[in-house]
C-alpha positions as CSV (number, residue, x, y, z in Angstrom):
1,X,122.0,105.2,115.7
2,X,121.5,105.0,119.7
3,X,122.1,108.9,119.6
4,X,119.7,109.5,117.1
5,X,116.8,107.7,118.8
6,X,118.0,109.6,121.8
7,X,117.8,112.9,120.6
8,X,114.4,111.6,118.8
9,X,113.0,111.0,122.4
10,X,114.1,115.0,123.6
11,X,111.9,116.6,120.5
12,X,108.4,116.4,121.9
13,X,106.6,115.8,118.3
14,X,109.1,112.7,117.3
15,X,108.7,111.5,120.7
16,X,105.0,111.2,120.3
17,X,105.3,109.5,117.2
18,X,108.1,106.7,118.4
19,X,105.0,106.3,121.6
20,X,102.4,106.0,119.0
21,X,104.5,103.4,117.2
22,X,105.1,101.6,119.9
23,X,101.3,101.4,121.2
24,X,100.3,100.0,117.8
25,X,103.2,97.4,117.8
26,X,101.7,96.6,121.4
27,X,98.1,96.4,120.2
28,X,99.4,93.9,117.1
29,X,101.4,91.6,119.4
30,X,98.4,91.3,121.7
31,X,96.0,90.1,118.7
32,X,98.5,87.6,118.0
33,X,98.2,85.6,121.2
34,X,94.4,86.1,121.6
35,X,92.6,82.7,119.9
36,X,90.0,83.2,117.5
37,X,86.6,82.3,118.9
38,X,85.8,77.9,118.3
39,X,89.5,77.3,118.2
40,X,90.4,75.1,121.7
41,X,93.4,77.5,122.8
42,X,94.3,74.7,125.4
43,X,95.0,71.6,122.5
44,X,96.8,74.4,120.4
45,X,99.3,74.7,123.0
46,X,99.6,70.9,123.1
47,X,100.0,70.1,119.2
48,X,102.9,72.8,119.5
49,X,104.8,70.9,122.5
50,X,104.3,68.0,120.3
51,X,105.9,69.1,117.3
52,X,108.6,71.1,119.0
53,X,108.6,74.0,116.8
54,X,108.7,71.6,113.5
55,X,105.9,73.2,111.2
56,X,106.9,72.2,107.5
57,X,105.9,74.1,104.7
58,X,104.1,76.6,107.1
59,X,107.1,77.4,108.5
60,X,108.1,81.0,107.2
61,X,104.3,82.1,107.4
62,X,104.5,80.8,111.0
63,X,107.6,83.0,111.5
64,X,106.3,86.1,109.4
65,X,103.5,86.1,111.8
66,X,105.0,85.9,115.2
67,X,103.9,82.2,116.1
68,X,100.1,83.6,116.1
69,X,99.7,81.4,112.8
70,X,99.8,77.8,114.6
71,X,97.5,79.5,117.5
72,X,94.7,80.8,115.0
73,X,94.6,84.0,116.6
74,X,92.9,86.8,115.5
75,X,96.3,87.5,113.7
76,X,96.7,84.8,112.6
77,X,97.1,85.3,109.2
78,X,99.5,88.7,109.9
79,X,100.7,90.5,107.2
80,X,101.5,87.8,104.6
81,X,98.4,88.6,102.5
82,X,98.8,92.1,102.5
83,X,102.2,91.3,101.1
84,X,101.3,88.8,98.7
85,X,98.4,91.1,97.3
86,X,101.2,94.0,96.8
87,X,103.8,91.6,94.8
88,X,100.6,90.3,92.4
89,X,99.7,94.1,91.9
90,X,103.2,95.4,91.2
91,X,103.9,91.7,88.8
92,X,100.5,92.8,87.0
93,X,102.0,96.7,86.5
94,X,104.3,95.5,84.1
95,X,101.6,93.5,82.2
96,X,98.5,95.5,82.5
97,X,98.6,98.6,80.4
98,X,95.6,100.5,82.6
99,X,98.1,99.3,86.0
100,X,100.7,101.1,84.4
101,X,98.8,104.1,83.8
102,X,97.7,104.2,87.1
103,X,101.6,104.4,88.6
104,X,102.6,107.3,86.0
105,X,100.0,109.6,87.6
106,X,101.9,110.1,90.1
107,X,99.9,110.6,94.3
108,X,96.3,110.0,92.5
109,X,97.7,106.9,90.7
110,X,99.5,105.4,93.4
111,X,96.3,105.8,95.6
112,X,93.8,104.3,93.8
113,X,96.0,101.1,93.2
114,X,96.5,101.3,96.7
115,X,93.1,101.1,97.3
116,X,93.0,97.6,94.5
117,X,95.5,96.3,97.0
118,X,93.4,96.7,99.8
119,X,90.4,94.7,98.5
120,X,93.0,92.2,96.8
121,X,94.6,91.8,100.6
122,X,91.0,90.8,101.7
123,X,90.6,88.6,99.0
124,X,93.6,86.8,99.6
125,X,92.3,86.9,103.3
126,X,89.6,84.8,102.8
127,X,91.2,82.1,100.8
128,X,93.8,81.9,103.1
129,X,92.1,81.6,106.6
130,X,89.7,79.2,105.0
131,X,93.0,77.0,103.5
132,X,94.2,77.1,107.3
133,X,91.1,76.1,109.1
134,X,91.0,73.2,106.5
135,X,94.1,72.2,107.6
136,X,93.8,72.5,111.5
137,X,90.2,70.5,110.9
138,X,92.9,67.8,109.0
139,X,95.4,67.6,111.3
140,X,97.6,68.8,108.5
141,X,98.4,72.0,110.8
142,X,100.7,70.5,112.9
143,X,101.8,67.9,110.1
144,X,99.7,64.9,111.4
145,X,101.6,64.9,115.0
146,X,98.6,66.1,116.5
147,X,95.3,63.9,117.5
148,X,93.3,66.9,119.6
149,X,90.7,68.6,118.1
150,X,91.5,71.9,117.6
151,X,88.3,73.0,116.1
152,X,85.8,71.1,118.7
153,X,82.5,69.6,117.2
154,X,79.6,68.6,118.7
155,X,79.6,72.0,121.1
156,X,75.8,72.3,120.0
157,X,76.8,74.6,117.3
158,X,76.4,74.0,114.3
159,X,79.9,73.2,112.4
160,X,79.1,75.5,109.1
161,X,78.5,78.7,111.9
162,X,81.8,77.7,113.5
163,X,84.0,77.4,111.0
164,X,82.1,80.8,108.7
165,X,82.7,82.9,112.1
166,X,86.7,81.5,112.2
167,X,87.6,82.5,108.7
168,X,85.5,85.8,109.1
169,X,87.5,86.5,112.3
170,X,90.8,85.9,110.8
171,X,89.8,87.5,107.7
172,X,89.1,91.3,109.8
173,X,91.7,90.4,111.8
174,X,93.9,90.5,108.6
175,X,91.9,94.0,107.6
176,X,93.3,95.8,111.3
177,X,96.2,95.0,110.8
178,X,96.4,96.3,107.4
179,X,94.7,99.2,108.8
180,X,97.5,99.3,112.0
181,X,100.4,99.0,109.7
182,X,98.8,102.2,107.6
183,X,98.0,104.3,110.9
184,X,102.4,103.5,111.7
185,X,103.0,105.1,107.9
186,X,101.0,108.2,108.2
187,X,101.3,109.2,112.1
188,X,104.3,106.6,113.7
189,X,107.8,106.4,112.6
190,X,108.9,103.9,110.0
191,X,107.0,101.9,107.4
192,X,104.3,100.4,108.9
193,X,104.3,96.7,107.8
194,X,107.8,96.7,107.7
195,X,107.8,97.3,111.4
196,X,105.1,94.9,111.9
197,X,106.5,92.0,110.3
198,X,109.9,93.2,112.0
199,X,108.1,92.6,115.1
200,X,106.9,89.5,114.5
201,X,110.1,88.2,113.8
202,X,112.1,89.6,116.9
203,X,109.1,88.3,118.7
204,X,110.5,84.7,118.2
205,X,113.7,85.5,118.9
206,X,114.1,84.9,122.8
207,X,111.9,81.4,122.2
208,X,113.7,80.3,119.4
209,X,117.6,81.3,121.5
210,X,116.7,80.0,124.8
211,X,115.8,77.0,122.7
212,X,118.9,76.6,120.9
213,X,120.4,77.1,124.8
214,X,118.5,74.4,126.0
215,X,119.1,71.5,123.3
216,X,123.2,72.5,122.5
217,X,124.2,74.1,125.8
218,X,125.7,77.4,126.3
219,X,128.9,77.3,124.0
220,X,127.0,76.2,120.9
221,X,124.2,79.5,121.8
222,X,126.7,81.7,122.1
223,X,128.9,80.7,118.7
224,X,125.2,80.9,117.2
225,X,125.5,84.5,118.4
226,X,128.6,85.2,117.5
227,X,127.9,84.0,113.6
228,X,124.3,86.1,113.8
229,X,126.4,89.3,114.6
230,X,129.2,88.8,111.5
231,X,125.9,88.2,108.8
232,X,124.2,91.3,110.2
233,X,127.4,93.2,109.5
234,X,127.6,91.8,106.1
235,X,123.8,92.3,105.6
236,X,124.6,95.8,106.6
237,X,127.6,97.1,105.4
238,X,125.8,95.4,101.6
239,X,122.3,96.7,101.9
240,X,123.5,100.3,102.0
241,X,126.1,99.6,99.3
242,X,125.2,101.2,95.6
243,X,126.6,102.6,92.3
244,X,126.0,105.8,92.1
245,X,125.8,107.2,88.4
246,X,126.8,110.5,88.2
247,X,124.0,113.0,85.9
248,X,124.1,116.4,84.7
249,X,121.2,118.9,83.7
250,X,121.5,121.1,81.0
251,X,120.6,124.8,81.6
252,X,117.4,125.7,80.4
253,X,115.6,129.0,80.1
254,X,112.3,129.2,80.5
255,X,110.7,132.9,80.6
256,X,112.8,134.5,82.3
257,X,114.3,132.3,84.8
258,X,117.0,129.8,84.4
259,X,116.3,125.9,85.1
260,X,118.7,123.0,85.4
261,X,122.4,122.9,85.4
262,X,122.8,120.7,88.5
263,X,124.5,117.3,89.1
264,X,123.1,114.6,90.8
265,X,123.2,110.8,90.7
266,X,121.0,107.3,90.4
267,X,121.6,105.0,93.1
268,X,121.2,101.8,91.9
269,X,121.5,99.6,95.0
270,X,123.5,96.2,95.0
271,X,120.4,94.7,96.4
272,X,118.0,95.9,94.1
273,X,115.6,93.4,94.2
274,X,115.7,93.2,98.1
275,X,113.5,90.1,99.8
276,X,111.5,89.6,97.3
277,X,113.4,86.9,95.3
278,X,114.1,84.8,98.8
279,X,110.6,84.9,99.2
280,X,109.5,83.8,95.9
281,X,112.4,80.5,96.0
282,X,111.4,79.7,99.3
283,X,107.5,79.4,98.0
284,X,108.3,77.5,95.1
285,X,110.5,74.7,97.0
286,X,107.4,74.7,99.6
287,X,105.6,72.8,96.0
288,X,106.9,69.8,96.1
289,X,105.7,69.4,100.2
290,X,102.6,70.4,99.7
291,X,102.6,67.8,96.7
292,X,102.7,65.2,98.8
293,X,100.2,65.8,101.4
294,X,97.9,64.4,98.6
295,X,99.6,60.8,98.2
296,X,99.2,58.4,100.7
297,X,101.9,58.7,103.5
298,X,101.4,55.6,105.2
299,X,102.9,53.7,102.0
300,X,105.5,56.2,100.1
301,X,107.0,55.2,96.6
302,X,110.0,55.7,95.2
303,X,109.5,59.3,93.9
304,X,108.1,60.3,97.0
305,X,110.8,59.5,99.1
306,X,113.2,61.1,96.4
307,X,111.1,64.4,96.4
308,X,111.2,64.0,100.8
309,X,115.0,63.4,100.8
310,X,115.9,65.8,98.1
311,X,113.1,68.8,98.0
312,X,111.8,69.0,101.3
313,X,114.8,68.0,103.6
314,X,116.7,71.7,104.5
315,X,119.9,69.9,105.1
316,X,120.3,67.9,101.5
317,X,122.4,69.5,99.2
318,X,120.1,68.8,96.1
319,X,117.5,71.2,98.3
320,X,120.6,73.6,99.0
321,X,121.5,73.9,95.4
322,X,118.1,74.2,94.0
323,X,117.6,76.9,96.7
324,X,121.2,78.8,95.6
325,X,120.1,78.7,92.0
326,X,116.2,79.8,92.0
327,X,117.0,82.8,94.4
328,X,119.8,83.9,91.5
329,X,117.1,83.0,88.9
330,X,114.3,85.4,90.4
331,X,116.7,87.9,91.4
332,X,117.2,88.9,87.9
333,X,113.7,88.4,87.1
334,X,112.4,90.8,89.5
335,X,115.1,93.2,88.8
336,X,114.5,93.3,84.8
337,X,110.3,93.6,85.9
338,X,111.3,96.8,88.4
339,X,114.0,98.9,86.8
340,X,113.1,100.1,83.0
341,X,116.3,101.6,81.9
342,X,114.7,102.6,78.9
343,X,112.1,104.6,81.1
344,X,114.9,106.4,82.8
345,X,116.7,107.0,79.8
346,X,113.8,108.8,78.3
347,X,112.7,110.6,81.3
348,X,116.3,112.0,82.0
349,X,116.4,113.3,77.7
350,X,112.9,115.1,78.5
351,X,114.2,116.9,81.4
352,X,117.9,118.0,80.1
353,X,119.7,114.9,81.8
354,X,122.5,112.8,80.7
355,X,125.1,110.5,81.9
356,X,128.8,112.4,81.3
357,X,130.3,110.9,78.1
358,X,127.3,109.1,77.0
359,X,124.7,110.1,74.5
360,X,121.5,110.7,75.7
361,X,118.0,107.9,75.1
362,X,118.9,104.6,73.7
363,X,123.0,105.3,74.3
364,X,122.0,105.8,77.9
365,X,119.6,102.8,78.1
366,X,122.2,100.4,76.6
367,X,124.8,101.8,80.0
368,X,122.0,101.9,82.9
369,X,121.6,98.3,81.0
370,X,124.9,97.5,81.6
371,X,125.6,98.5,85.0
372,X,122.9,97.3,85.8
373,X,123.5,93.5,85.1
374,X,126.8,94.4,86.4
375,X,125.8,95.1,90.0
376,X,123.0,92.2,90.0
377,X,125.3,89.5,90.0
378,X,126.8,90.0,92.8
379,X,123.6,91.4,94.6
380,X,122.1,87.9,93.5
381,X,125.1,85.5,95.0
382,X,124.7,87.8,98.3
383,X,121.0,87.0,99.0
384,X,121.3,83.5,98.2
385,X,124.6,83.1,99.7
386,X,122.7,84.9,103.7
387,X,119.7,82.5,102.7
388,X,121.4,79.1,102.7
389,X,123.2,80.2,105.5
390,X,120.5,78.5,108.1
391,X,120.0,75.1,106.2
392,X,123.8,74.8,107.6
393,X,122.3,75.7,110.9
394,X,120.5,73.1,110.7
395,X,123.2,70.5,109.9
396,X,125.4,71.9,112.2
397,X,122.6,72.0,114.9
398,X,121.1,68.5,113.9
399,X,117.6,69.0,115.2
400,X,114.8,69.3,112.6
401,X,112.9,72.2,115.0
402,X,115.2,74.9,113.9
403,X,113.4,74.6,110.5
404,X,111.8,77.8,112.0
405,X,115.4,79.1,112.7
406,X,115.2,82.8,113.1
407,X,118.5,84.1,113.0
408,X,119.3,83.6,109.2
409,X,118.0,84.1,105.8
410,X,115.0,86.3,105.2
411,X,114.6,87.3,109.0
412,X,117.8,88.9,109.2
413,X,117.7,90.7,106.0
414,X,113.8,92.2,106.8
415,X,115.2,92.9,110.4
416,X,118.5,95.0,109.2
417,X,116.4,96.6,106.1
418,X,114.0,97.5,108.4
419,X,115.9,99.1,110.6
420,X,118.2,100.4,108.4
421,X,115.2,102.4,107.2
422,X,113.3,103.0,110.0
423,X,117.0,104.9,111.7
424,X,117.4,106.7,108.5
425,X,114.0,108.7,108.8
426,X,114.6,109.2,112.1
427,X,117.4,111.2,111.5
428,X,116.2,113.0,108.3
429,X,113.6,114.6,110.9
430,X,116.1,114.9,113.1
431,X,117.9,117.0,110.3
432,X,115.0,118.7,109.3
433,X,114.1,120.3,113.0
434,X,117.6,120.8,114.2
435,X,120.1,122.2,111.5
436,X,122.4,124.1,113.7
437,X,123.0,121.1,115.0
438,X,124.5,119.8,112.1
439,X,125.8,123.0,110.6
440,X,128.4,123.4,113.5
């Protein structure tokens, strides 16, 4: 990898493409520390010494976004509604026949519901930075440990024109970077939100380490390190692991010219459903917290202490299993949603293609079928197996700030996919401008 991105920085085009990335990851990481205008930047700074890193349900959207969220930067909201409009959009393919259509037609298709995903993204936007603002007015930002004012009244504005110019700022600033992570796509190197939100998760990585450093001392930081470099290994070596199913095309003659008679394969990934499963488990566990901002905390019952100890509490093994089980659950979902094998069956019969020893259409369906649920079990035990892994961290560490723990779960299996992907582009260009190089 190292000698790739070397020999990416000697060809001059590459180069200027790795530069431009870089610039635009600068740009993104400088909206993320500069506050959005009414927001007191100094009492911001002391609700987060005050909570020591502790932000409850807002926790992965706090790490997703580089620790801008908590400030109500510009950034703030990052690229969590971009992401949330594209998982609605490709949930309602499967149910909306005109979606569907759309994705069959190939680079027209594809743009136009691009383009939905863009409005849906600003959508979202709105609804969101007005839901935050809400909850910094509440106190409910920094779960009730705070008593500044980070929204300031009584300034001589009026509070309607404040808070309308907050959620419109964080609401454009959600548009750039929309509009930065598409400028990485077409002229950087990599995809462009996947670099951004693997940016805004390395940004918290010196913090959060020095951190651990601080509280636990030296042998516990570097043991922390030591585990972090095994899962990346096993998040590596399983993220590029697939069953390949071998296919052959029939020759086919077509004028004059002969088509077909090749063999390739379908790699159908052990991961298949990649994040997206963690992501949906971890929102629906963040229900039952957000439940219970409605009741009255000064006087819990007996079922809200139950839902405190058992659904919100990281380290309780009620939480942990729950967790295990709807990650497993949603794995499966999303895979049967994303993978037709039907729709490959038919399209590999209208081309000439079948699967050696099986009959092509349904024959072939009933395989890719099996295979499938074959290579999903195990896919599913893996991703909920690397995301439980910090709710031990946090047992083992004993300190409820880690709850934004960066080092396990979901960060660690956006930052390897990321860069996983990002290498492997870099060295098909590679291949593409320098084949003597590789033919010697």
């Amino acid at each position: 990898m190292l000698s790739a991105f070397l020999s990416a920085f000697r060809t001059p085009d590459l180069r200027k493409k790795i530069l431009f990335t870089v610039g635009i990851v600068a740009i993104y990481r400088l909206g993320a520390t500069v506050p959005s205008p009414g927001v007191s930047y100094g009492n911001v700074q002391k609700c987060l010494e005050a909570i020591e890193g502790s932000t409850g349900v807002l926790n992965l959207l706090d790490l997703f976004s580089g620790g801008a969220l908590l400030q109500l930067s510009i950034f703030a909201l990052g690229i969590m509604p971009y992401i949330t409009a594209s998982i609605i959009l490709q949930l309602l393919t499967v149910v909306i026949p005109r979606l569907e259509q759309l994705r069959k037609e190939g680079q027209a298709g594809q743009a136009k519901i691009t383009q939905y995903t863009r409005y849906l993204t600003l959508g979202l936007g709105v609804l969101q930075a007005s839901a935050f603002v809400a909850l910094a007015r509440s106190g409910q930002l920094f779960n009730n440990q705070c008593n500044e004012e980070i929204i300031p009244t009584g300034t001589g504005i009026p509070d309607w024109l404040t808070l309308s110019i907050l959620v419109m700022t964080m609401t454009a600033g959600t548009g750039m970077v929309m509009w930065l992570g598409e400028l990485i796509t077409d002229r950087g190197v990599g995809n462009g939100m996947s670099v951004l939100i693997f940016t805004s998760i390395a940004a918290r990585l010196p913090s959060e380490g020095w951190r651990i450093k601080e509280s636990q001392g030296w042998a516990k930081f570097f043991l922390v390190i030591a585990l972090v470099l095994v899962v990346i290994t096993a998040v590596t070596f399983i993220e590029q692991a697939q069953r390949r199913i071998p296919v052959q095309y029939a020759k086919r003659m077509i004028g004059r010219r002969m088509y077909g008679g090749t063999s390739t394969y379908i790699p159908l990934k052990v991961n298949q459903a990649g994040v997206i499963p963690v992501i949906f488990g971890s929102s629906l566990l963040y229900l039952p917290q957000l439940a219970l901002q409605f009741f009255d905390q000064t006087d819990p019952g007996k079922t809200q202490a139950w839902i405190q100890n058992n659904l919100v509490d990281p380290t309780s093994p009620i939480y942990i299993v729950v967790y295990f089980l709807l990650i497993i659950f949603f794995t499966y979902f999303y895979v049967s949603i994303t993978f037709n094998p039907t729709e490959v069956a038919d399209n590999m019969k209208k081309y000439g293609g079948f699967v050696p020893g099986i009959r092509p259409g349904k024959p072939t369906a009933d395989y890719l079928d099996f295979i499938l649920s074959r290579i999903t079990l195990p896919g599913a035990l893996y991703l909920a197996t690397i995301s439980i892994l910090p709710n031990f961290f946090f047992i083992w560490l004993d300190r409820q700030q880690y709850l934004n723990f960066p080092f396990g779960g979901t960060a660690v299996l956006i930052m390897v996919g990321v860069a996983l992907e990002t290498s492997k582009q870099i060295e098909s260009q590679l291949m593409q401008r320098n084949y003597e190089g590789f033919l010697r």
